[in-house]
N, C-alpha and C positions, 0 to 999 in steps of 0.2 A: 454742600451739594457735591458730588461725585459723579464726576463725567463717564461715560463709557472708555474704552481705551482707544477705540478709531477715533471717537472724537478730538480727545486728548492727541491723541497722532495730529490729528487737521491742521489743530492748531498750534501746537509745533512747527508744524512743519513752515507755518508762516514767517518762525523767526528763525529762518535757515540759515541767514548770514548775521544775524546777530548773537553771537559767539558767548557775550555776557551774559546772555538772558537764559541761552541755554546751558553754560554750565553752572550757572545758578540755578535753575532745572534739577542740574543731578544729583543736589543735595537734599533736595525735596521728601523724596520717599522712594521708596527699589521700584516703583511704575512709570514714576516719572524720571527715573534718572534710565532706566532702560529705553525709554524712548528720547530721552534728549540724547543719547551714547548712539542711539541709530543714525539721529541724524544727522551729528558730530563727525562720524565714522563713514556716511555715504559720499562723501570728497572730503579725507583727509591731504592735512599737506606731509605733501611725500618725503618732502626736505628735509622734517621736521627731524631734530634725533630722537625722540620717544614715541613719535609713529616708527622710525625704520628698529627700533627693540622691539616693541610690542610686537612689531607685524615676524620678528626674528622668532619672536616664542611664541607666536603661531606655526611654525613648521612643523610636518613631523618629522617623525624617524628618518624617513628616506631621505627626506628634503635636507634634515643636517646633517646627512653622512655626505651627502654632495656637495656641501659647502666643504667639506673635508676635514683634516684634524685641526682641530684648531681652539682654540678656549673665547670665541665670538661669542657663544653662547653659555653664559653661566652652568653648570651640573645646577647650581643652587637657587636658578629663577625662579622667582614666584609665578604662584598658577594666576592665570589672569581670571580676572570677573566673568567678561564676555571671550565671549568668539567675535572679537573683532571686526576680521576681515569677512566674514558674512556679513556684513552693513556695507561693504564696500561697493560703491555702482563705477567710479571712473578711476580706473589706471593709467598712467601716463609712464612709459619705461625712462624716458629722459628725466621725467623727477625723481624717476624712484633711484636712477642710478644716481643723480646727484646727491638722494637726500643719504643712498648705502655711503655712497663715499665720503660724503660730511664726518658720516658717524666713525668710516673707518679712522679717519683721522682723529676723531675727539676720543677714541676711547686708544689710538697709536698704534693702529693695523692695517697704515696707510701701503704696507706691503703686500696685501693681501689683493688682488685683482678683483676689481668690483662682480664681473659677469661667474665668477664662482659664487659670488651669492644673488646675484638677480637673477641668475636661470629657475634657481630652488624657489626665488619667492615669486616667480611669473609662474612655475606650474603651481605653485600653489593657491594663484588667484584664479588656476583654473580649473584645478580638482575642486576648491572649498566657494569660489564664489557666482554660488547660485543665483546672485541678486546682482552682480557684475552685466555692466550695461556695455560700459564701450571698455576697450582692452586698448590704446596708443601702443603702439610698437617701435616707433623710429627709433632707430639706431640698433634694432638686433635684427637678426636677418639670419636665413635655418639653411644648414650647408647641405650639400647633397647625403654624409654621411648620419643626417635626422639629428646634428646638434646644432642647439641654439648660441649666436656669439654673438658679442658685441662687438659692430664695424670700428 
């Protein structure tokens, strides 16, 4: 029996916190792993280090020239499956800066001031995330000269 796909959404969408179930989900077949990756991806944890890489090779052009020179970003990263950060509905800027600075330190880039790369990936959840519900902003705050900083 073959469900339609809203249906298959519905009931996904039921096991939202149960993690197991759906990324057992993504091995299923490319319908079902697209929809378990949606719901996955609609509150990822910000913390995480391979959410703050993935969500890093979502940027584009402009967005890593504002992180500035730096090798944060592989030349030789793989192309991702999805577009990610389109599945995304809640940002919270406190985890994301915790989770960028996690990673700055895991990969030894603890040099590197986090708010040069969480400004690139705030516009970027605002140019690219159509499906973004609530935006958290605590701790950046936009100066009279239209840049954003972290207090």
């Amino acid at each position: 029996m073959v469900f339609p796909h809203d249906i298959l959404f519905e009931m996904f969408n039921h096991l939202y916190h149960d993690y197991r179930t759906l990324f057992r989900c993504l091995l299923v077949n490319r319908e079902w792993c697209e929809l378990a990756v949606k719901i996955l991806w609609s509150n990822p944890n910000l913390e995480h280090l391979k959410t703050i890489y993935t969500l890093l090779l979502n940027l584009n052009e402009h967005e890593r020239e504002m992180i500035g020179p730096s090798d944060i970003i592989p030349e030789d990263a793989p192309d991702l499956m999805f577009d990610y950060r389109s599945f995304i509905l809640t940002v919270s800027s406190d985890k994301l800066v915790e989770g960028i600075n996690n990673w700055l330190e895991h990969v030894g880039k603890n040099r590197i001031n986090s708010s040069s790369i969480i400004i690139p990936m705030l516009l970027m959840f605002l140019r690219e995330g159509n499906r973004l519900k609530y935006l958290y902003l605590d701790g950046v705050q936009y100066n009279r000269s239209h840049k954003c900083e972290l207090k």
